[in-house]
N, C-alpha and C positions, 0 to 999 in steps of 0.2 A: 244322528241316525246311523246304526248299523251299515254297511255298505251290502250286508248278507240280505237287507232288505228289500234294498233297491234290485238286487238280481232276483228278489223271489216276485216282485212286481211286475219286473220286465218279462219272467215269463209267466205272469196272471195274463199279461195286455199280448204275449202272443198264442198261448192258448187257455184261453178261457175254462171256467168248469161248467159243468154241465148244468142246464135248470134243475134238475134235480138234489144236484149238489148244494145249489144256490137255495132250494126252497130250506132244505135239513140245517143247512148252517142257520138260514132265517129263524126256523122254529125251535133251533137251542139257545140262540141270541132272545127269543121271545121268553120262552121258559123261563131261562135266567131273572129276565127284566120282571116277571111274572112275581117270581117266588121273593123277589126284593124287596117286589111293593105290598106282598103280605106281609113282610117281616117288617117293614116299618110301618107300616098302619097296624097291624094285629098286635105284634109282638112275635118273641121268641118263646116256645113251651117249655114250661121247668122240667117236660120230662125228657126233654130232648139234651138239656142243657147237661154238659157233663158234673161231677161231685166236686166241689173243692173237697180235699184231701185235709188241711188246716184245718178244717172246722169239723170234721169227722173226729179232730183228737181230741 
């Protein structure tokens, strides 16, 4: 482990973030978790998926 971490800890544990901070981080951790579990139950859309370039020629 970084030693850069343990100091960005030590000051999580003496000043805290705000609940609001705390809820926004929650709900991009959520999303994330969200859009994962679409992509492996659904799949991924061909229209999103970018072109191979090989098989264009």
């Amino acid at each position: 482990m970084n030693p850069m971490w343990l100091i960005r800890m030590k000051r999580w544990v003496q000043n805290p973030p705000s609940p609001a901070r705390i809820r926004m981080i929650a709900a991009i951790v959520a999303i994330c978790l969200l859009l994962v579990l679409v992509e492996r139950t659904i799949g991924w859309p061909d229209a999103l998926s970018p072109n191979n370039l090989r098989q264009m020629r």
